[in-house]
C-alpha positions as CSV (number, residue, x, y, z in Angstrom):
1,X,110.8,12.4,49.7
2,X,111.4,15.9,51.1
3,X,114.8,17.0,52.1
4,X,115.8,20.0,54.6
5,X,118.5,21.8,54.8
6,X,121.1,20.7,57.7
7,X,121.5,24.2,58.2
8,X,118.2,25.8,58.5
9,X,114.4,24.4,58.1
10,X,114.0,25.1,54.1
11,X,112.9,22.3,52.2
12,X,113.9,20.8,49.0
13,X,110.3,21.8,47.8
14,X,111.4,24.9,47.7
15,X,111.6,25.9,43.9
16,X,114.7,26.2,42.4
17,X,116.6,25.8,45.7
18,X,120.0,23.9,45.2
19,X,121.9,22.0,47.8
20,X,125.5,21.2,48.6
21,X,126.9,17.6,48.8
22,X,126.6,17.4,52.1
23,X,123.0,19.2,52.4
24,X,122.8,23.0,53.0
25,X,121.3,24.8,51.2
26,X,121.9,27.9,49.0
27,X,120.5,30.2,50.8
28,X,122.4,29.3,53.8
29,X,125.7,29.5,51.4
30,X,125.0,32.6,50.3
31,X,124.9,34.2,53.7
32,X,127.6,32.4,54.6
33,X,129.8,34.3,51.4
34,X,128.8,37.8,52.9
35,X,131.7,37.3,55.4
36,X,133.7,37.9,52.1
37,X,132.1,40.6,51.1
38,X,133.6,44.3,51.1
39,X,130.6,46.3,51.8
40,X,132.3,49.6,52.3
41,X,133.7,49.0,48.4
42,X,129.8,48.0,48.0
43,X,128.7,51.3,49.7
44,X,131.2,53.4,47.9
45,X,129.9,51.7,44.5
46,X,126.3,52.4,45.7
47,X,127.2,56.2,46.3
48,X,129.0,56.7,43.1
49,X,125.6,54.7,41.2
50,X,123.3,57.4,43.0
51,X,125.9,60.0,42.4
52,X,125.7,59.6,38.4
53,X,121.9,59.5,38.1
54,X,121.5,62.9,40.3
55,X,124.2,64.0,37.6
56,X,122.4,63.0,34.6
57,X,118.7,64.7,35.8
58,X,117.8,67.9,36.3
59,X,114.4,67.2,38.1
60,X,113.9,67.2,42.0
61,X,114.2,63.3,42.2
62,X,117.3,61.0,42.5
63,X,115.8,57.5,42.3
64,X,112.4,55.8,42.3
65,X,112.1,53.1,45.5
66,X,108.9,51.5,45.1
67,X,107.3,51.1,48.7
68,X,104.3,49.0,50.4
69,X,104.3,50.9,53.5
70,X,106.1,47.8,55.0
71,X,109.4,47.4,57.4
72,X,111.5,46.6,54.5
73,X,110.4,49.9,52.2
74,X,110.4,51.8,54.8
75,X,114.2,50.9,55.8
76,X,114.9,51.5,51.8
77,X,113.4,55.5,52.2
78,X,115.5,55.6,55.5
79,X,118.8,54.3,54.0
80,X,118.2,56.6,50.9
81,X,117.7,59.6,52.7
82,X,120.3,59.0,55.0
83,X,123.1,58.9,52.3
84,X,121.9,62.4,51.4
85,X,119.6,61.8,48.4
86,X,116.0,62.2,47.6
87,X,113.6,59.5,46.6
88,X,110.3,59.6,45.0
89,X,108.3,56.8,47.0
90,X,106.2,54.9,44.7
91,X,103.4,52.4,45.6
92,X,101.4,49.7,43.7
93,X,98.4,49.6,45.6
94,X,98.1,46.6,47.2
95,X,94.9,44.3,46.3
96,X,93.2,44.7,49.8
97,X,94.8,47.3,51.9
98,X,94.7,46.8,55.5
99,X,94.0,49.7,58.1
100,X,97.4,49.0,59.7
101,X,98.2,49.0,56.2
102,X,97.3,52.1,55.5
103,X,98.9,53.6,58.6
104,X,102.2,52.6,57.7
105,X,102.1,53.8,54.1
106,X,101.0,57.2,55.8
107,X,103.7,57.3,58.6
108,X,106.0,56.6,55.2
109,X,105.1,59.6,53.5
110,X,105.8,61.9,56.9
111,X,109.7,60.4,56.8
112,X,109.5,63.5,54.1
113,X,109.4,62.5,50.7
114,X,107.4,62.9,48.0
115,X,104.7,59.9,47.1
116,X,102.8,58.5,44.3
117,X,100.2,55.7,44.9
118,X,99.1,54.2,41.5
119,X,95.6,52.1,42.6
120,X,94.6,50.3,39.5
121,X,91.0,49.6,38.4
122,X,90.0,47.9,41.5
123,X,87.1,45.4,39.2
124,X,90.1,44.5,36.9
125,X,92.1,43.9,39.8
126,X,89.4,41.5,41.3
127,X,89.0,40.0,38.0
128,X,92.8,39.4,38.2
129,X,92.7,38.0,41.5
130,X,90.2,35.3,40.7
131,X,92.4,34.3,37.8
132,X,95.0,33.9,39.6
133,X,93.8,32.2,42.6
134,X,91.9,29.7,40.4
135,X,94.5,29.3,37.2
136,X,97.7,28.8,39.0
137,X,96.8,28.8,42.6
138,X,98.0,31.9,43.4
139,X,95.2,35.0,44.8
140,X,98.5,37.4,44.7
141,X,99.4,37.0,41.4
142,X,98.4,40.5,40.1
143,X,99.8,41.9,43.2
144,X,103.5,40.8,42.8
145,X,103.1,41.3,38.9
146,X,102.1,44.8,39.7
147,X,104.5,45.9,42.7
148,X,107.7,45.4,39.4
149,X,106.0,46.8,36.7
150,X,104.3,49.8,37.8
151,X,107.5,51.2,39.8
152,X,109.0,50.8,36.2
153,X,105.7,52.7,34.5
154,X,106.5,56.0,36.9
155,X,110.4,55.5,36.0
156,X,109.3,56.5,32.4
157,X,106.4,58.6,33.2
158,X,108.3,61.0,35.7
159,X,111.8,60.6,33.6
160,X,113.8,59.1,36.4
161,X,116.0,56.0,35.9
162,X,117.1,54.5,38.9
163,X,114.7,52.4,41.1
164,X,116.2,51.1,44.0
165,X,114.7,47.2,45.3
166,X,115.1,45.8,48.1
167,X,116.8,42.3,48.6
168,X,117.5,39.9,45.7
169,X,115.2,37.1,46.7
170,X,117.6,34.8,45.0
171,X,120.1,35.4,47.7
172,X,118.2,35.9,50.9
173,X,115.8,33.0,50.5
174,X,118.0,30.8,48.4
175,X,117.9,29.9,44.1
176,X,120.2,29.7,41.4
177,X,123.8,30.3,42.4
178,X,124.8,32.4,39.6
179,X,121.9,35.3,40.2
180,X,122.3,35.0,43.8
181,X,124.9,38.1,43.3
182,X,123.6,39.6,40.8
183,X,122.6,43.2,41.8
184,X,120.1,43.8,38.9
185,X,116.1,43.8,38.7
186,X,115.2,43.9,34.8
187,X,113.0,42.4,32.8
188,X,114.6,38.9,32.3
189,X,114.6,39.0,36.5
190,X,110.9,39.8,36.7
191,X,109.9,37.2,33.8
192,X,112.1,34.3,35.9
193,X,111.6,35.4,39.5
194,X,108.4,37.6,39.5
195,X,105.7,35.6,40.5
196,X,104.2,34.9,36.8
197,X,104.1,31.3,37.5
198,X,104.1,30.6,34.1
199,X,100.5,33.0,33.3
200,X,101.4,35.8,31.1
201,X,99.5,38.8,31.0
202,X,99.6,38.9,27.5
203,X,97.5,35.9,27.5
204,X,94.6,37.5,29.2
205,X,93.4,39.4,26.7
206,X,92.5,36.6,24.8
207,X,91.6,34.0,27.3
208,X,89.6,36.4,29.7
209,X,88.5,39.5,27.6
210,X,90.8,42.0,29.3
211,X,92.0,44.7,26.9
212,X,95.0,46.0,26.7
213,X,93.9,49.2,28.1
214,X,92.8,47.3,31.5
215,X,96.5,45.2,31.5
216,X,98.9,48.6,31.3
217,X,99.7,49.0,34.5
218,X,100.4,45.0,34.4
219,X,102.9,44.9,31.3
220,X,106.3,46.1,32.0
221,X,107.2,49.3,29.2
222,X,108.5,48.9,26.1
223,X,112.3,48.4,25.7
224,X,113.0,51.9,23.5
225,X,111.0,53.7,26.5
226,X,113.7,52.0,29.2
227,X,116.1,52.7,26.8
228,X,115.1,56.3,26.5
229,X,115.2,57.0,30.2
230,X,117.7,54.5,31.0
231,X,115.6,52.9,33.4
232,X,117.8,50.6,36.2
233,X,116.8,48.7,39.1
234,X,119.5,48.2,41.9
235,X,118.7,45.9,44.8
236,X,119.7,47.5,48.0
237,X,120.2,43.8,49.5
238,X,123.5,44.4,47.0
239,X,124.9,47.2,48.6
240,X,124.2,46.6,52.1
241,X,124.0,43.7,54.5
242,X,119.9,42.6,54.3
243,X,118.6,41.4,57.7
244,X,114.5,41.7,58.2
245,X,114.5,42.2,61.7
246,X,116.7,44.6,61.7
247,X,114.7,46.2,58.9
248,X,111.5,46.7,61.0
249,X,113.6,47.3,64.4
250,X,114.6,50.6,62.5
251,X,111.9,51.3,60.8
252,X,109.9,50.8,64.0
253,X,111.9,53.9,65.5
254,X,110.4,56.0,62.6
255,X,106.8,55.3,63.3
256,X,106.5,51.8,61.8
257,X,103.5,49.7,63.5
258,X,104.0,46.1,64.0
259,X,100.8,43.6,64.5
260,X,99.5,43.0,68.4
261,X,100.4,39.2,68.3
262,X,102.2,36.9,65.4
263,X,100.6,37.3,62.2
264,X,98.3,33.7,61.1
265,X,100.8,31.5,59.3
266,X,104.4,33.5,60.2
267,X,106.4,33.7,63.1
268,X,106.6,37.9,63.4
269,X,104.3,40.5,64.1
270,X,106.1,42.7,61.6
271,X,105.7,40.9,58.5
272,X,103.2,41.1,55.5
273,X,100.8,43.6,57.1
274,X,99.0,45.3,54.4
275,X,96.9,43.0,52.9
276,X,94.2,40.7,54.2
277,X,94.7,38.3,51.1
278,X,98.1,37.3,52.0
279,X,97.0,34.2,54.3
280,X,95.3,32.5,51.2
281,X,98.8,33.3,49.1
282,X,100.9,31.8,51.9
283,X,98.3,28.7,52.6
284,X,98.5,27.9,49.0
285,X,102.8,27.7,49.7
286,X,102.1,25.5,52.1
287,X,99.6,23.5,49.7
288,X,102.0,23.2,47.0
289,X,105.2,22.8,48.7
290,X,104.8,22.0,53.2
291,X,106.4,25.0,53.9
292,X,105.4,28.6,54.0
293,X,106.4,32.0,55.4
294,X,106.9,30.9,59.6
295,X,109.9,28.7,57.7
296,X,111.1,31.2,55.9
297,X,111.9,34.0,58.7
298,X,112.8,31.2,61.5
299,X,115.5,30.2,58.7
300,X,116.7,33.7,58.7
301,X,116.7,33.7,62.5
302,X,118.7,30.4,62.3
303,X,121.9,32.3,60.0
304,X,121.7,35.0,62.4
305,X,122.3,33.0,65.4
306,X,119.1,34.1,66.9
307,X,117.5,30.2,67.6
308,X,118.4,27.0,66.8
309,X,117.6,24.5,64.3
310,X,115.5,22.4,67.2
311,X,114.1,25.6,68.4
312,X,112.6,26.4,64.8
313,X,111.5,22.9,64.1
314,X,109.5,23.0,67.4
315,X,107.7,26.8,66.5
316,X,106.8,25.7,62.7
317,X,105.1,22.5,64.0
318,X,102.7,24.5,65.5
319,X,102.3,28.3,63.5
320,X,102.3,27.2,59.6
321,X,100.0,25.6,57.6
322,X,96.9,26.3,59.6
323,X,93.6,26.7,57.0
324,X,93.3,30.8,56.6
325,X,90.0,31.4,58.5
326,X,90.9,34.9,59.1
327,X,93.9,37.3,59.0
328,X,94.7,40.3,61.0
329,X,90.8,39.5,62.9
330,X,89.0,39.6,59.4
331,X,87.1,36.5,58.4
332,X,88.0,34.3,55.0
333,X,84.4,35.0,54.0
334,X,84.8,38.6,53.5
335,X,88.3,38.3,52.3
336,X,87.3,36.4,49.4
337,X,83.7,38.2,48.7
338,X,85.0,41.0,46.2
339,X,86.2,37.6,44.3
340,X,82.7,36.0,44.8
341,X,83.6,33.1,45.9
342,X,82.0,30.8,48.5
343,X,84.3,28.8,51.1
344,X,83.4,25.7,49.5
345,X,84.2,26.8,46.0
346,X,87.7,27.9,47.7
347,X,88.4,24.4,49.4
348,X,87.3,23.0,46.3
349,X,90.8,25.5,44.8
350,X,92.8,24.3,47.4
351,X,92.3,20.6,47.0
352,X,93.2,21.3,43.1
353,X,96.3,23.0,43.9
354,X,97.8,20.7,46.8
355,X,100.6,18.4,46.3
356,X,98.9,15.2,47.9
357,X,102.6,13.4,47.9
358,X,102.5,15.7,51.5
359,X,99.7,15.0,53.3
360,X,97.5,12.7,54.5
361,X,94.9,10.9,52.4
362,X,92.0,8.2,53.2
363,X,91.9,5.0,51.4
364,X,90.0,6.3,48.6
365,X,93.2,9.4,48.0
366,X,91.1,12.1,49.3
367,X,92.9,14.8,51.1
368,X,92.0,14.5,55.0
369,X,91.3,17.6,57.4
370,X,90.6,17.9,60.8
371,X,87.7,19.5,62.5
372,X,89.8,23.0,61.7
373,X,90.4,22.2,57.8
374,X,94.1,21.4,58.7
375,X,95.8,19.2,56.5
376,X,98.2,17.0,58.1
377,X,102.0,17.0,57.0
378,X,103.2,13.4,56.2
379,X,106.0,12.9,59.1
380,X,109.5,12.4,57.0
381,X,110.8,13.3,60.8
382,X,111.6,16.7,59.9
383,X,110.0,20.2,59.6
């Protein structure tokens, strides 16, 4: 039986999200302890981190923040430059760039900072993304391996150590207690909170004939290269209160575009712009666990005071788990063709990869879809 949160919508689904005796959960706790929190001391600390690592280089860059063109890396250049220092603005290429996308990685460059966009071999990539649609139900897979490992590969290539994140995940959306503090992105944090799912990329080269050669930019560095450079990652979230909207409200004065309408499957027009394959990684969310992103950001709404509980339950009924047609006005069809795979072979994914104990099923235990290839939720008279 799935159980919600008293406090917000998120579900006990939700992997590795803990609860309280009497049923909030973590995530709302933890933003409930920032009232504790000293963030001048945090912002003084943050000063004196960036202070040291300008001390310790003589090159023209202060930190690394590793940027997708999107509200929240945007906001990170802002707050970076702002305090006076100078970042190097990395991307990982994203898997199928968007041309609002694209825009916003452009208008980030024109904040004034220098920019390095690594695009990896785009076959490999493909390659990478059938693997991981079709091995552990997840078409992003590469993508989030790739957006912490290759800021880490320019840390050592360009000789800077500091890369400053964004939020801790663990904190903002909600896992174990005693990292939802901790102000650290390293390899041990990528390993347990990066999106592997359990598929190293180790593994590949013997399971799927990828060398090492076509895997670099997907393998975090060797430990006496970090050690050399003194490589660090910081999350921002850390140092200064984290609040999306807020992000892309800022960023938005600085030339950031948001989306004409709410994006398929959220409940903002500023989120997850940049590539068309993120409605199939969301959908699968929903497959695996009844939630997906539209619960996630109506949950931050609900801490902030900006709806209600009711409210939320009411919008997520109707935005999330619709089947991904299309996304920002391109089909599913073409989204999937660089993968070659057909719409049936991709339903055929989805039905491997959905928890059944949430939906629907005929007599027989098949899953059951309506004329739109929705799935419908069991009713356990919540979200």
């Amino acid at each position: 039986m799935i159980r919600y949160c008293v406090s917000c919508i998120l579900p006990s689904t939700k992997p590795d999200l803990a609860f309280s005796d009497d049923g909030v959960c973590q995530a709302c706790i933890n933003f409930s302890n920032r009232e504790e929190i000293d963030w001048n001391a945090r912002q003084e600390e943050f000063i004196s981190i960036l202070e040291k690592s300008k001390s310790l280089k003589s090159g023209a860059w202060d930190c690394i923040v590793p940027v997708s063109g999107g509200k929240d890396s945007t906001y990170q250049v802002l707050k970076i430059k702002e305090l006076g220092f100078n970042p190097l603005a990395v991307t990982a290429r994203t898997c199928d760039l968007t041309p609002i996308g694209r825009e916003n990685l452009d208008s980030l460059r024109h904040l004034g900072v220098d920019h390095i966009e690594l695009s990896p071999n785009p076959l490999v990539r493909s390659t990478l993304n059938r693997i991981g649609l079709e091995r552990v139900g997840d078409i992003s897979w590469p993508e989030h391996v790739g957006i912490f490992t290759l800021p880490v590969r320019a840390s050592v290539m360009v000789d800077v150590p500091l890369i400053i994140w964004g939020e801790n995940s663990q904190n903002e959306y909600g896992g174990p207690a005693a990292l939802a503090d901790n102000k650290v992105l390293d390899r041990r944090w990528l390993e347990e909170f990066g999106g592997l799912l359990g598929l190293r990329v180790s593994d590949l080269e013997t399971t799927h004939n990828l060398s090492r050669e076509d895997l670099f930019l997907y393998t975090y560095p060797e430990d006496h290269d970090l050690q050399r450079v003194g490589t660090r990652g910081l999350f921002l979230g850390h140092f200064f209160p984290w609040d999306g909207l807020s992000n892309a409200l800022v960023s938005q004065l600085h030339g950031f575009q948001v989306w004409n309408t709410v994006v398929e499957g959220s409940a903002a027009g500023y989120e997850n712009l940049d590539n068309y394959q993120t409605a199939i990684h969301d959908y699968f969310k929903f497959l695996k666990f009844g939630f997906a992103k539209a619960s996630d950001i109506l949950s931050m709404h609900i801490r902030r005071g900006r709806v209600s509980r009711q409210q939320a339950i009411d919008v997520v009924q109707d935005l999330e788990g619709k089947f991904p047609w299309k996304y920002l006005d391109r089909a599913l069809e073409s989204i999937l063709e660089p993968l070659q795979i057909s719409i049936e072979r991709f339903v055929d994914v989805c039905d491997e990869f959905t928890n059944v104990e949430l939906f629907e099923t005929g007599v027989d235990g098949e899953l059951l879809r309506d004329t739109k290839g929705n799935l419908r939720k069991i009713n356990y008279d919540n979200p």
